[in-house]
C-alpha positions as CSV (number, residue, x, y, z in Angstrom):
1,X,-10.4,-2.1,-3.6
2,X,-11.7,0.6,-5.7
3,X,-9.3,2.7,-7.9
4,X,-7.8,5.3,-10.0
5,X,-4.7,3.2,-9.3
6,X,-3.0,2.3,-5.7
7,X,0.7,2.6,-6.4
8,X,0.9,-0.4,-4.1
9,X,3.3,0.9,-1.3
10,X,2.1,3.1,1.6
11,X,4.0,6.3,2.8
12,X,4.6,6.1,6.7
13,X,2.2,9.1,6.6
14,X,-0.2,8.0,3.7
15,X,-1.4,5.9,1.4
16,X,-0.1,7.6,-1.7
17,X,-2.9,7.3,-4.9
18,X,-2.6,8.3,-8.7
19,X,-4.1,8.1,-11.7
20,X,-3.2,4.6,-12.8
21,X,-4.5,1.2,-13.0
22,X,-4.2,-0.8,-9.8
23,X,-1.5,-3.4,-9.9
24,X,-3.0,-6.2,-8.1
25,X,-6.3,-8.6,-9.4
26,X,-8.3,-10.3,-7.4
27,X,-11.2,-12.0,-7.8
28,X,-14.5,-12.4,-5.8
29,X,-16.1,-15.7,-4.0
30,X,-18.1,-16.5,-1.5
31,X,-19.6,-14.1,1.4
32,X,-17.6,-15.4,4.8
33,X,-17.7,-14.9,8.5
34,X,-14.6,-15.4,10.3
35,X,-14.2,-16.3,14.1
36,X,-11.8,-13.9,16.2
37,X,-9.4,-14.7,18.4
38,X,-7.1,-12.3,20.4
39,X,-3.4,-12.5,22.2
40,X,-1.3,-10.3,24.4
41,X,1.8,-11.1,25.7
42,X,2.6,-9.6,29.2
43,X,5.0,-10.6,32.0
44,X,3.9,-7.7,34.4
45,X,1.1,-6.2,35.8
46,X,2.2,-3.0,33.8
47,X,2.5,-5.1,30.3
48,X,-0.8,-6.7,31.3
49,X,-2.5,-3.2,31.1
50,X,-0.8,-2.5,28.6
51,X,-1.9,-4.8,26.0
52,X,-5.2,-5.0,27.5
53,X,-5.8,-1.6,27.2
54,X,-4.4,-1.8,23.7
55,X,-6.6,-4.5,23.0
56,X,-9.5,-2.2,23.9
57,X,-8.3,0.6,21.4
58,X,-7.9,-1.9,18.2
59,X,-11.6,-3.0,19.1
60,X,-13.1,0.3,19.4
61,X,-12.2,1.1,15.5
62,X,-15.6,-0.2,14.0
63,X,-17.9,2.6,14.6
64,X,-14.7,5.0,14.5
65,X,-14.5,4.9,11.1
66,X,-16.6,3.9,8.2
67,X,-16.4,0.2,8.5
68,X,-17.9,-0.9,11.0
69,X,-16.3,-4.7,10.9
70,X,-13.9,-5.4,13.3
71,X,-10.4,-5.0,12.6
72,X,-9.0,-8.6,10.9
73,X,-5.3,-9.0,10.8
74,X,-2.3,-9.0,12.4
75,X,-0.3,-6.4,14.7
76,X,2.8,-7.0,16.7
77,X,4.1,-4.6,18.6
78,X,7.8,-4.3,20.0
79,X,9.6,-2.1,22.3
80,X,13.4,-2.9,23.6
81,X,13.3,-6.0,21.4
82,X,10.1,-7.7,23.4
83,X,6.7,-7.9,22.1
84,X,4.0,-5.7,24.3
85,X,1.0,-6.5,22.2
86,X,0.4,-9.1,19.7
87,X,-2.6,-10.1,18.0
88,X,-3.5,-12.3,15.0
89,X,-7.3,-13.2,14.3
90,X,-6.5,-15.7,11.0
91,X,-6.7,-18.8,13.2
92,X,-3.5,-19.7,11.6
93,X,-0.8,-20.7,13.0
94,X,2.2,-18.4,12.3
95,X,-0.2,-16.9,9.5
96,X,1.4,-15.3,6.3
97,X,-0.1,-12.2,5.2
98,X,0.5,-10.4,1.6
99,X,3.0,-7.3,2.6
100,X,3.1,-6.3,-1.2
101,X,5.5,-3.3,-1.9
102,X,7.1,-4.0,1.6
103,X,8.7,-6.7,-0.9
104,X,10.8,-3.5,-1.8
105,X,13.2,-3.2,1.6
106,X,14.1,-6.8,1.2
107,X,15.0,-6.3,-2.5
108,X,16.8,-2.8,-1.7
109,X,18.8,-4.8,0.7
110,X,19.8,-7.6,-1.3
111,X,21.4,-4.8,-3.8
112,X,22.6,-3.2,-0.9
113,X,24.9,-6.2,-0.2
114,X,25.5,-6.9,-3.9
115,X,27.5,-3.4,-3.7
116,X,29.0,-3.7,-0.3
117,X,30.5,-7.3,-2.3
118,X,31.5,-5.0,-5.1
119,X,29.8,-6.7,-7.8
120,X,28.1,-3.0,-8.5
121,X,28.1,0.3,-7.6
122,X,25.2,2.6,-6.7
123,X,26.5,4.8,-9.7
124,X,26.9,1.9,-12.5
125,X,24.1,2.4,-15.4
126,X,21.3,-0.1,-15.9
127,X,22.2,-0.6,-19.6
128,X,25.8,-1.9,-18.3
129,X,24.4,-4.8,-16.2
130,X,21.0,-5.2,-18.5
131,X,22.3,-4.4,-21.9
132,X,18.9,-4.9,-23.3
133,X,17.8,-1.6,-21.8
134,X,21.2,1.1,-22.5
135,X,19.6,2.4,-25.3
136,X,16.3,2.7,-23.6
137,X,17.1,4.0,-20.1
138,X,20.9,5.1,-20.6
139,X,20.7,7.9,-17.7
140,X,19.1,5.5,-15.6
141,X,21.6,3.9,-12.9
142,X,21.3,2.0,-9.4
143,X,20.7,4.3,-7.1
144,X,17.9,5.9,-9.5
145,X,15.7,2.5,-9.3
146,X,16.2,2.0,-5.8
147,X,14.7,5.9,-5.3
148,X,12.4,5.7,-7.9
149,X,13.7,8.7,-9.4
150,X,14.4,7.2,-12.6
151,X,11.5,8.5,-14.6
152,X,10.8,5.4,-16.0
153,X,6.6,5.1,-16.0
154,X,4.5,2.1,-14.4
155,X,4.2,-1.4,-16.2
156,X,0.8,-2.5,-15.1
157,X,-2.0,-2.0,-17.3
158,X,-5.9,-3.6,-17.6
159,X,-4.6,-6.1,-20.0
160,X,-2.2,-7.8,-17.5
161,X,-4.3,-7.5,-15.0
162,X,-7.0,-9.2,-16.8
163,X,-4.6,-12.1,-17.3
164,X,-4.3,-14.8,-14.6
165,X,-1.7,-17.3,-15.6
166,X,1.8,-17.0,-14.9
167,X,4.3,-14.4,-16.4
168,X,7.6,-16.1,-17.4
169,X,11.4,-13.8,-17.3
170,X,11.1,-12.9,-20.6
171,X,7.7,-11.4,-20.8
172,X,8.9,-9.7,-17.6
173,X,11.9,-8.3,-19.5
174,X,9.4,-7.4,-22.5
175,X,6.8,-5.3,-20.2
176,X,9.8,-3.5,-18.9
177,X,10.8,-2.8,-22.6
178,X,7.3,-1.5,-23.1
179,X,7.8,1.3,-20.9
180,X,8.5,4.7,-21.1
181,X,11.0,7.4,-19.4
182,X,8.4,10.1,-18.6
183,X,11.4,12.5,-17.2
184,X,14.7,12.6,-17.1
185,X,16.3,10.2,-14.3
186,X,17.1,12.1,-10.9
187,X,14.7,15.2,-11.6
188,X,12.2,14.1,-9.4
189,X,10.9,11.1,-7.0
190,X,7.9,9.6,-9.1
191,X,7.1,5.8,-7.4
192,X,7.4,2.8,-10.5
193,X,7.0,-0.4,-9.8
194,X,9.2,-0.7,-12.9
195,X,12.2,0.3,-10.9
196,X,12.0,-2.6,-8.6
197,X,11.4,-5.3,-11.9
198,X,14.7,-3.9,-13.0
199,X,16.5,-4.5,-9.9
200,X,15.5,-8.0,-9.3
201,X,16.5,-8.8,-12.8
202,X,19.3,-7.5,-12.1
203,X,20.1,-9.3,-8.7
204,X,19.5,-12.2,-11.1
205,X,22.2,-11.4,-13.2
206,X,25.0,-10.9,-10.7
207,X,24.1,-13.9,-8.9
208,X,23.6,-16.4,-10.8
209,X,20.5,-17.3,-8.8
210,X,16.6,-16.0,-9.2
211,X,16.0,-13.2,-6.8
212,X,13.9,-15.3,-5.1
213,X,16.6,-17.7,-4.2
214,X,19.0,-15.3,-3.0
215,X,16.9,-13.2,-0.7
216,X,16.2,-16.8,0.9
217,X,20.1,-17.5,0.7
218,X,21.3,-14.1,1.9
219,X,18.5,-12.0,3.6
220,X,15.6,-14.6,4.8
221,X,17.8,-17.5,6.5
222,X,20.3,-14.8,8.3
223,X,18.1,-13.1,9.6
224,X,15.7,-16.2,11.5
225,X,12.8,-15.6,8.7
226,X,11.2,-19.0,8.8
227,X,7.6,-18.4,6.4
228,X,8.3,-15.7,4.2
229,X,7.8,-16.6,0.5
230,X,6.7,-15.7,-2.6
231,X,3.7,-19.0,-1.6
232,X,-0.1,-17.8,-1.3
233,X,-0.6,-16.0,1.9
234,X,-2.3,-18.7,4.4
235,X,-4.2,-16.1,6.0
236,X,-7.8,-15.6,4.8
237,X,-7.6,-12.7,2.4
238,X,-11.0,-10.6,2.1
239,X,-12.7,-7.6,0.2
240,X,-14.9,-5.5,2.0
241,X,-18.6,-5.1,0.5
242,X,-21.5,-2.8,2.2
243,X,-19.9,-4.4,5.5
244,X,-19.7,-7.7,4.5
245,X,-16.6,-10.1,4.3
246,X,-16.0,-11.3,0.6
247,X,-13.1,-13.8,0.0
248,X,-10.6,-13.0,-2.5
249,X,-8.0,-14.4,-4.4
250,X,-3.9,-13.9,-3.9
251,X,-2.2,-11.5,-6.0
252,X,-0.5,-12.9,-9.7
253,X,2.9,-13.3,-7.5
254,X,4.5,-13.7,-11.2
255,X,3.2,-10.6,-12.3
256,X,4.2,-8.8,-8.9
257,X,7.7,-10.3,-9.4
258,X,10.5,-8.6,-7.5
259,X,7.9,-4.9,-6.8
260,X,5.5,-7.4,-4.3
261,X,5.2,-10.6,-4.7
262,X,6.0,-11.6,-1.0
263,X,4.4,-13.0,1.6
264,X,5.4,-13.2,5.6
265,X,4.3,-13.3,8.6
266,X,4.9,-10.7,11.7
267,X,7.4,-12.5,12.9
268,X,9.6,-12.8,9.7
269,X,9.1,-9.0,9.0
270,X,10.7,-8.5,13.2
271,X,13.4,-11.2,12.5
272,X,14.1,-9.0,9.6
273,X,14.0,-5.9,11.9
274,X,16.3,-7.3,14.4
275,X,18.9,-8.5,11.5
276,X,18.9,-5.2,9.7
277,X,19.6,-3.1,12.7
278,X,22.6,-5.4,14.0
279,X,25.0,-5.7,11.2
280,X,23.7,-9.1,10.3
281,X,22.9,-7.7,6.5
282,X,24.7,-4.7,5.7
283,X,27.0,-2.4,7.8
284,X,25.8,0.4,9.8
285,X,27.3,2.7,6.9
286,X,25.1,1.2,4.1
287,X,22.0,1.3,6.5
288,X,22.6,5.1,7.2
289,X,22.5,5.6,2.7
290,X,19.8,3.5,2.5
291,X,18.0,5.9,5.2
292,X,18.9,9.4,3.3
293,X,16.4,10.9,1.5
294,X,17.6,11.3,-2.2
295,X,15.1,13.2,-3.6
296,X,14.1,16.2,-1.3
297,X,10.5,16.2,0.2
298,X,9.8,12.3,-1.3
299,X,10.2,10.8,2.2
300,X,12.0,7.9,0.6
301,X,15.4,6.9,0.5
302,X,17.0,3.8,-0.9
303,X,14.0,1.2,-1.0
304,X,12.7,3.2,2.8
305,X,10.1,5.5,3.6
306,X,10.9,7.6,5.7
307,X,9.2,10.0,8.4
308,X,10.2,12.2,11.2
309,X,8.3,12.5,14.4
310,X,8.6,14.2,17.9
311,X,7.8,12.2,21.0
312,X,8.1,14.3,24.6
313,X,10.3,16.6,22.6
314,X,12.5,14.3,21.5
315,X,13.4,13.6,17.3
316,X,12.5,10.4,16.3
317,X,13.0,9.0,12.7
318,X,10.4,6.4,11.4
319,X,11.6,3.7,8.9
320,X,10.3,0.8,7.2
321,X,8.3,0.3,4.3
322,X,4.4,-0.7,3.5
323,X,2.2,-2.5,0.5
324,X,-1.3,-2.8,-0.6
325,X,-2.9,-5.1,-2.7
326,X,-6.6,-5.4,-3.3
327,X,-7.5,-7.7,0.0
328,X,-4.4,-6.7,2.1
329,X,-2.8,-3.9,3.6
330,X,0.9,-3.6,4.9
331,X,2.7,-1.4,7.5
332,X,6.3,-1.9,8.8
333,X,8.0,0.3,11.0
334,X,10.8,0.8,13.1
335,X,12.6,4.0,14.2
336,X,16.4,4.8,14.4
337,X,17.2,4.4,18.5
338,X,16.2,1.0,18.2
339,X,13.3,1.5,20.8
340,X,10.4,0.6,19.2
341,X,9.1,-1.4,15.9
342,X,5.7,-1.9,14.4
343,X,3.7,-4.6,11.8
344,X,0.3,-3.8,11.0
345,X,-0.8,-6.4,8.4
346,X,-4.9,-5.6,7.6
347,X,-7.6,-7.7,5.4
348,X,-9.7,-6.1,4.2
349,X,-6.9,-3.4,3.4
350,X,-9.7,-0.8,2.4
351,X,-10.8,-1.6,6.3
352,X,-9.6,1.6,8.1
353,X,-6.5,4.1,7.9
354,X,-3.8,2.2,9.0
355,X,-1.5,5.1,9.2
356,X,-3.8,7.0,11.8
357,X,-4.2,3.1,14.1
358,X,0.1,2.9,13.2
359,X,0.7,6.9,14.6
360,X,-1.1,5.6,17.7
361,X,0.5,2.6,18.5
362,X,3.9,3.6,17.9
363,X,3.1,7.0,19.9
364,X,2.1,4.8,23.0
365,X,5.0,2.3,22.5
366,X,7.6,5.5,22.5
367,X,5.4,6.8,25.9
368,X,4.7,3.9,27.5
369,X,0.8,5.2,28.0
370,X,-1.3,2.6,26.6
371,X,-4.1,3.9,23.7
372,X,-6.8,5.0,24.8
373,X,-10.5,4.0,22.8
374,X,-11.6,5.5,19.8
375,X,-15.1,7.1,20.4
376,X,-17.8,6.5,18.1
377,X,-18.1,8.7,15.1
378,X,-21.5,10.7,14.9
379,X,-23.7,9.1,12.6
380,X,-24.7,11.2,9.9
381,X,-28.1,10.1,7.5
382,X,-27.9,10.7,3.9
383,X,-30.2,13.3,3.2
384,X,-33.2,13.0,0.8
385,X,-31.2,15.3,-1.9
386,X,-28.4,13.2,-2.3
387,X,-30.1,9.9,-2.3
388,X,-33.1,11.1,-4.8
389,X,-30.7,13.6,-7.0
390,X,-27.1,12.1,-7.0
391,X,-27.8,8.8,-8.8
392,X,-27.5,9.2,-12.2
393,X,-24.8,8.8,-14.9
394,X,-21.9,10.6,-15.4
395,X,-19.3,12.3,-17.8
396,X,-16.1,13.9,-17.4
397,X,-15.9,17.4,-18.6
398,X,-14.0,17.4,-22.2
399,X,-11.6,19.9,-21.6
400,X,-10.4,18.0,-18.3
401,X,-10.4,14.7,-20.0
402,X,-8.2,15.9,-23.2
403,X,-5.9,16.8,-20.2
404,X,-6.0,13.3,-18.8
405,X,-5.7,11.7,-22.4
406,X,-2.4,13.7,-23.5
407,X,-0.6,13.8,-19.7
408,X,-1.4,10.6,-18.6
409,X,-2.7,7.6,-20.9
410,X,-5.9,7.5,-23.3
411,X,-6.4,4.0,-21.4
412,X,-6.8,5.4,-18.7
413,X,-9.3,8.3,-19.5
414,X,-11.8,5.9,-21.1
415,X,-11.1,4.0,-17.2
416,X,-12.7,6.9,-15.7
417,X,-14.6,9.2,-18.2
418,X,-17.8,7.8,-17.5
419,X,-19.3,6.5,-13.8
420,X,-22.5,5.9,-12.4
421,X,-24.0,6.5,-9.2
422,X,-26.5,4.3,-7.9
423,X,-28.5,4.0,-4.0
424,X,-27.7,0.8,-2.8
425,X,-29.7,-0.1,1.2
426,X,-29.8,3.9,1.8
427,X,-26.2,4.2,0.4
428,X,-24.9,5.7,-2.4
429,X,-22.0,3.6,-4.5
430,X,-20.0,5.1,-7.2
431,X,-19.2,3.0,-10.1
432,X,-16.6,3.9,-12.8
433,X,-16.4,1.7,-16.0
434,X,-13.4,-0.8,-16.0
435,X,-12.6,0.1,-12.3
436,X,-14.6,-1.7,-8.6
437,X,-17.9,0.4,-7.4
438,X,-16.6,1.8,-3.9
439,X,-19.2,3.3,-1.2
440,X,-19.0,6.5,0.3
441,X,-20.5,8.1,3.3
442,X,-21.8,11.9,3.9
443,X,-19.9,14.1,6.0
444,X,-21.2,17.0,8.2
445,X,-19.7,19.4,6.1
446,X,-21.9,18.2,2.8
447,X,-19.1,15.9,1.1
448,X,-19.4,12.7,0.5
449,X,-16.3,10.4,1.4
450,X,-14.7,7.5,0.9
451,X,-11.9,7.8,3.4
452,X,-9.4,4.7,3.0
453,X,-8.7,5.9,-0.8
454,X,-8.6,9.2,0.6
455,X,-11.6,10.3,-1.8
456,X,-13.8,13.5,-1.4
457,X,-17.2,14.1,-3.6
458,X,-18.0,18.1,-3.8
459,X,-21.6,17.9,-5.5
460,X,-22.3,21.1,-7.6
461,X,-25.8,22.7,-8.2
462,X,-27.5,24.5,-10.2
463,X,-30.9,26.3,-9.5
464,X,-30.6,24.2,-6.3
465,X,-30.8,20.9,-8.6
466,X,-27.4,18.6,-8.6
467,X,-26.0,18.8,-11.8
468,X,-22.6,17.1,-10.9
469,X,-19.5,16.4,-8.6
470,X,-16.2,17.1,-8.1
471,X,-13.9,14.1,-7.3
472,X,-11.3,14.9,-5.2
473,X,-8.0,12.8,-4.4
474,X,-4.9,14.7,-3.3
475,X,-3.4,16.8,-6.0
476,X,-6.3,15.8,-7.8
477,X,-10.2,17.4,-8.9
478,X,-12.0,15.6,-12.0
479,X,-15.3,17.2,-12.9
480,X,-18.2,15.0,-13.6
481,X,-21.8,16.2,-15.3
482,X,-25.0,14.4,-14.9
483,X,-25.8,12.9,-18.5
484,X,-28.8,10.8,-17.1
485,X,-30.8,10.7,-13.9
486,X,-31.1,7.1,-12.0
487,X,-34.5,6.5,-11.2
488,X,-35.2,4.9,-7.6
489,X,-36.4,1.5,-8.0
């Protein structure tokens, strides 16, 4: 997956991009077809429709959106505690998919019980339980990780990711010492994977055990999770190349550590469900904290996203968590009546917007009207002056990279000073140095999009020539300026 960075979690509303290095590597293999195969599970002649007709909407995406390869993965669908629409195409039995930062609820409620056991409190500092860091973070305490309102900036860089052997405990500890506090703790929510290092190290501390071993111990085998692990996912992982299937590797699980390294299946991630919302884990009272949002407007509370919705006039509150790494994509979701729950796992995760196919399935769930098919998007041809005057290479404008350099990281403005645009079978692919070329598609309104990364290309002219872009993400516009023309081959 192409970019800028993916902070690798997923808002219930969005997938949430800066500018930052990704923090999952993978590597690219063979071109591969897969066979698909499709279940339901219905009692009635009502369910039956149900899922059929559900069946119908998740195979109308291709065409819908930019992809147009079917949708691989895994969804399962509950309402009242039964499954109305399950479906898994990985010809693996009880599959395991890579649910990256959705690693974060387990680990925020493995804390969770650490404090209910009094072995910490959500106010205690960082440097008291990790001594190595008091003089580095001493402001920072529990419930500031678990928020990610600690200010403490993002560990991954190109150089780890280049790397693909194992990380051991103390060069964990030593990457967490090479980062910074970018603001004071609690002024703001800014999401760091660092937050969630720091916690697992820390339920490593108080128990004696890796954190590993006591999610398995005290989250995984309470709550019925047979296959969830931090094991390769056994479910073909892809990338997603000019609409062809590319096998990929499984994320650097050591580097991931206690931020994503797990893998599960549907079912674990529902057993889960089930045990969270029945006392099983942690009292009603630490579930309702762990739902508050503690920074206002960050949709997050303590290791959950959060969202609020209205169904037939009625207030419902979304909660759960989701992950992305470069071949998979995450979404887990339940709401707080206890009515209906949600797992979208997706490979390739750059496939289509999960949150739009998520809003959809969870809106039917709370109705009981089954979704209706996606129609096919107009089909719009790239027009002669982008595909003879847009390829070319490119250069950020100085002033706007001096910006980047001194705000964010001088790694990462020589990441994206320079791109190139190139035509590639009538489309046009943008490629940034040190980052994956991504594809993008015109729109009727004369943009150029590449929707999953929630990208936008404004070309700029002058004397009706194109002399540049404007890349767009939210909260974001970088200009480019042509240096050198592309010429067709």
């Amino acid at each position: 997956m192409f970019l800028i960075k993916i902070e690798c979690y997923m808002k219930l509303n969005q997938i949430k991009h800066t500018l930052l290095p990704m923090l999952f590597v993978c590597a690219v293999a063979a071109v591969t077809t897969i066979t698909t195969t499709k279940t339901a599970i219905a009692n009635t002649a009502e369910e039956a429709n149900f899922a059929a007709s559900t069946q119908i909407y998740l195979d109308s995406l291709p065409g819908a959106s930019w992809s147009n390869e079917p949708f691989h993965g895994a969804v399962l669908l509950t309402r009242d505690g039964k499954a109305i629409f399950e479906y898994d195409d990985s010809g693996v039995k009880q599959a395991t998919y890579e649910i990256g930062s959705t690693t974060k609820l387990m680990v925020a409620t493995a804390i969770m019980q650490l404090v209910e056991q009094g072995k910490l409190s959500l106010t205690q500092s960082v440097g008291s339980l990790l001594p190595r860091f008091a003089e580095q973070y001493p402001d920072v305490t529990i419930i500031h990780l678990l928020s990610h309102s600690s200010g403490i900036s993002e560990y991954v860089t190109s150089e780890l990711l280049k790397r693909g052997s194992a990380f051991s405990r103390q060069e964990i500890r030593q990457i967490i010492s090479d980062q910074q506090k970018t603001m004071p703790a609690g002024l703001e929510h800014e999401y760091s994977n660092t937050n969630y290092l720091l916690l697992g190290l820390i339920i490593e501390k108080l128990s004696g055990l890796t954190w590993q071993q006591y999610l398995k111990q005290n989250v995984f085998q309470p709550s019925g999770m047979l296959h969830i692990s931090t094991k390769p996912a056994t479910a073909p992982l892809y990338y997603l190349e000019q609409d062809k299937l590319i096998a990929g590797d499984p994320v650097n699980a050591s580097l991931a550590f206690s931020a994503g390294a797990l893998t599960a299946s549907p079912q674990d991630l529902m057993a889960f469900y089930k045990a969270f919302t029945s006392d099983q884990l942690l009292s009603s009272s630490s579930r309702k904290l762990m739902s508050q949002e503690v920074a206002p407007g960050s949709d997050y509370g303590l290791g959950v996203m959060l969202e609020n919705a209205s169904i037939k006039d009625q207030k419902i509150r979304y909660m759960g968590h989701g992950g992305s790494t470069p071949t998979s994509s995450s979404h887990f979701v339940f709401d707080d009546i206890n009515r209906c729950a949600l797992v979208i796992f997706q490979t390739p995760s750059k496939a289509f917007d999960l949150y739009r196919v998520q809003k959809t399935l969870l809106n039917a769930c709370q109705s009981g009207v089954a979704p209706k098919a996606l129609a096919k998007k107009e089909t719009i041809v790239l027009s002669d002056e982008y595909r003879t005057q847009l390829p070319g290479d490119y250069l950020m404008e100085a002033k706007v990279l001096e910006i980047v350099k001194s705000q964010l990281s001088v790694e990462l403005a020589e990441q994206i000073k320079t791109l190139q645009v190139r035509l590639e079978n009538n489309q046009l692919i943008f490629d940034f140095v040190g980052q994956e070329a991504f594809p993008v598609e015109p729109m009727s309104d004369g943009t150029l999009q590449f929707k999953s990364a929630k990208v936008t290309i404004v070309p700029r002219k002058e004397d009706g020539k194109i002399t540049g872009f404007i890349f767009k993400q939210p909260r974001v516009g970088l200009p480019y300026i042509k240096t050198k023309p592309l010429l067709l081959k």
